[in-house]
VOGU-3710 file (C-alpha; in Angstrom, 3 decimals, decimal comma):
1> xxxxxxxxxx> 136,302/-114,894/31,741  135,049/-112,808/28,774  134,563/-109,124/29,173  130,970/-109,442/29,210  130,765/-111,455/32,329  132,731/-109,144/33,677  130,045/-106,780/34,064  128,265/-108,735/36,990  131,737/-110,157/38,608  133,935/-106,612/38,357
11> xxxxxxxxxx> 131,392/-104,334/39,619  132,170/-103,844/43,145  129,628/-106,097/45,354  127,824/-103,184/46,453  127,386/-102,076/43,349  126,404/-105,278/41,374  123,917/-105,814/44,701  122,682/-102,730/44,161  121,775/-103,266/40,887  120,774/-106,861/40,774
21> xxxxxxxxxx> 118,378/-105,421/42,956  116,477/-104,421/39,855  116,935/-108,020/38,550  114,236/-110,188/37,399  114,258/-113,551/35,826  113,286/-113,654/31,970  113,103/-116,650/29,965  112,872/-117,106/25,766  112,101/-120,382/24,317  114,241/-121,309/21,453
31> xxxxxxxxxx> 113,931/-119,298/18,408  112,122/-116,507/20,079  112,404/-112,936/18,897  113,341/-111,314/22,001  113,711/-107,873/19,795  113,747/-106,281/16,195  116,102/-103,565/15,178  115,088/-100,396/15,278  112,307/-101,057/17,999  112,201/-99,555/21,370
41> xxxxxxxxxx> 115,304/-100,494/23,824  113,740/-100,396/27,214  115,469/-103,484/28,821  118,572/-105,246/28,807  119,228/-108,638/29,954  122,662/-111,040/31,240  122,903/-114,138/29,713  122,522/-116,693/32,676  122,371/-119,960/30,145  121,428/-120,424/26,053
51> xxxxxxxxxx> 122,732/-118,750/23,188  120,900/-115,516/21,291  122,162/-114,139/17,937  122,062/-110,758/16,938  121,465/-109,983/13,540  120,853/-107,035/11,246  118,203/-107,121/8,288  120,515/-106,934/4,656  117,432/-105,779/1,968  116,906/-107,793/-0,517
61> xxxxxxxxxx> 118,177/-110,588/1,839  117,418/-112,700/4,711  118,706/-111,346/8,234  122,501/-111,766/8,726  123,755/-112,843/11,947  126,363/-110,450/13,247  127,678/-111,929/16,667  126,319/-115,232/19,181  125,966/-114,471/22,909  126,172/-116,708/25,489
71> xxxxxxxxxx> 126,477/-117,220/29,347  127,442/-114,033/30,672  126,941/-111,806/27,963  125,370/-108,768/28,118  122,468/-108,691/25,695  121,538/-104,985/24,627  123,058/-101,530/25,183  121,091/-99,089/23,087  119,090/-98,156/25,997  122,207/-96,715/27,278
81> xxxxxxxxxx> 121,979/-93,903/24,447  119,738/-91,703/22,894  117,589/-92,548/20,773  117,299/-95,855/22,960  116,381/-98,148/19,212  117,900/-101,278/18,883  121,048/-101,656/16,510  120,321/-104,789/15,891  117,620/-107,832/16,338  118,045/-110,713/18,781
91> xxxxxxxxxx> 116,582/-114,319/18,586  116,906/-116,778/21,147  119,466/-119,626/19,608  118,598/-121,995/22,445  116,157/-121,902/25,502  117,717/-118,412/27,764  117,480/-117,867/30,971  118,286/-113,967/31,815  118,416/-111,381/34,069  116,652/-108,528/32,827
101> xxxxxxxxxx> 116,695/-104,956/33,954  114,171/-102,380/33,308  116,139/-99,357/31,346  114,290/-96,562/32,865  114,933/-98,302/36,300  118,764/-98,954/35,787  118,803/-95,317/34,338  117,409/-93,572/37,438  119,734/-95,965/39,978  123,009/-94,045/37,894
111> xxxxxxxxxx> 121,842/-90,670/38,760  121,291/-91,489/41,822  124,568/-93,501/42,313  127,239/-91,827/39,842  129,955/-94,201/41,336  128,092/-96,998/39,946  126,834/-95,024/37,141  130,533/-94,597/36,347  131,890/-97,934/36,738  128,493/-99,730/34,661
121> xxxxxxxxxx> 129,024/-97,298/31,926  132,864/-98,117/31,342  132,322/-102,125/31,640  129,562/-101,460/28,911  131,934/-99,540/26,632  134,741/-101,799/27,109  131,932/-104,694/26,012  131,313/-102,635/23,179  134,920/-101,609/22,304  135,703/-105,555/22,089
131> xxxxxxxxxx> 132,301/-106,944/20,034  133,533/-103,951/17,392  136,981/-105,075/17,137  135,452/-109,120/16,728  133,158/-107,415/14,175  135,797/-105,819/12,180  137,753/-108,819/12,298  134,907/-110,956/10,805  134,339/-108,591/8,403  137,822/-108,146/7,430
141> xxxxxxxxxx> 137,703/-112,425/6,763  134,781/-112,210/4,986  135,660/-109,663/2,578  138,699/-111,324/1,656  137,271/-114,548/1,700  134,730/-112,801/-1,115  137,767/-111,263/-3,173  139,333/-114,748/-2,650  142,127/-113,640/-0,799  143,576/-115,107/2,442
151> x> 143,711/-113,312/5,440
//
């Protein structure tokens, strides 16, 4: 189980019922922009089938996909912090199906609920804490792969 779909099966039932509460189905054909860097993060969705990429636009260059998401990922946590703008842009690799939460809505439920609050929070940041460490790691191969070293 990856960490990601860990934030649906480790919160504790009342708390994932709770917020799947604010659950509603979204679907993205294949190679649908689902959002552009920089744009407003008012949503996030789990991964319930398909693949999305998330990629970052290089100047001078076509976008450059940073990381693939799948079943159980969580797709989008900017809306978690201030200034709630993507980091990134997200295409749909494959037909998705989703659940997808209203940020405002999921917001307002962790004021009202700090427990859960609490315990979404620290699966997010441990889902962020690991897709930084895969990043560096990728970069880290590419860059010696560039310098023609091996890592």
């Amino acid at each position: 189980m990856t960490i990601a779909t860990r934030l649906l099966t480790t919160l504790a039932p009342a708390h994932r019922d709770r917020l799947m509460t604010l659950a509603r189905e979204a679907l993205f054909d294949q190679d649908t922009r689902i959002f552009e860097e920089r744009g407003i993060a008012d949503r996030f969705w789990v991964l319930r089938s398909g693949s999305v990429s998330l990629d970052l636009k290089v100047p001078g260059r076509r976008r450059v996909t940073v990381a693939t998401l799948g079943p159980g990922d969580l797709l989008g946590w900017s809306w978690l912090f201030p200034p709630h703008e993507w980091d990134f842009g997200a295409e749909a690799f494959s037909p998705v199906r989703a659940y997808e939460f209203d940020a405002d809505a999921v917001r307002a439920l962790c004021e009202e609920e700090p427990a859960l609050g609490f315990a979404l929070v620290r699966l997010i940041t441990e889902i962020l804490a690991h897709r930084l460490e895969a990043t560096r790691a990728k970069l880290v191969e590419q860059c010696a792969v560039h310098h023609g070293v091996t890592p």
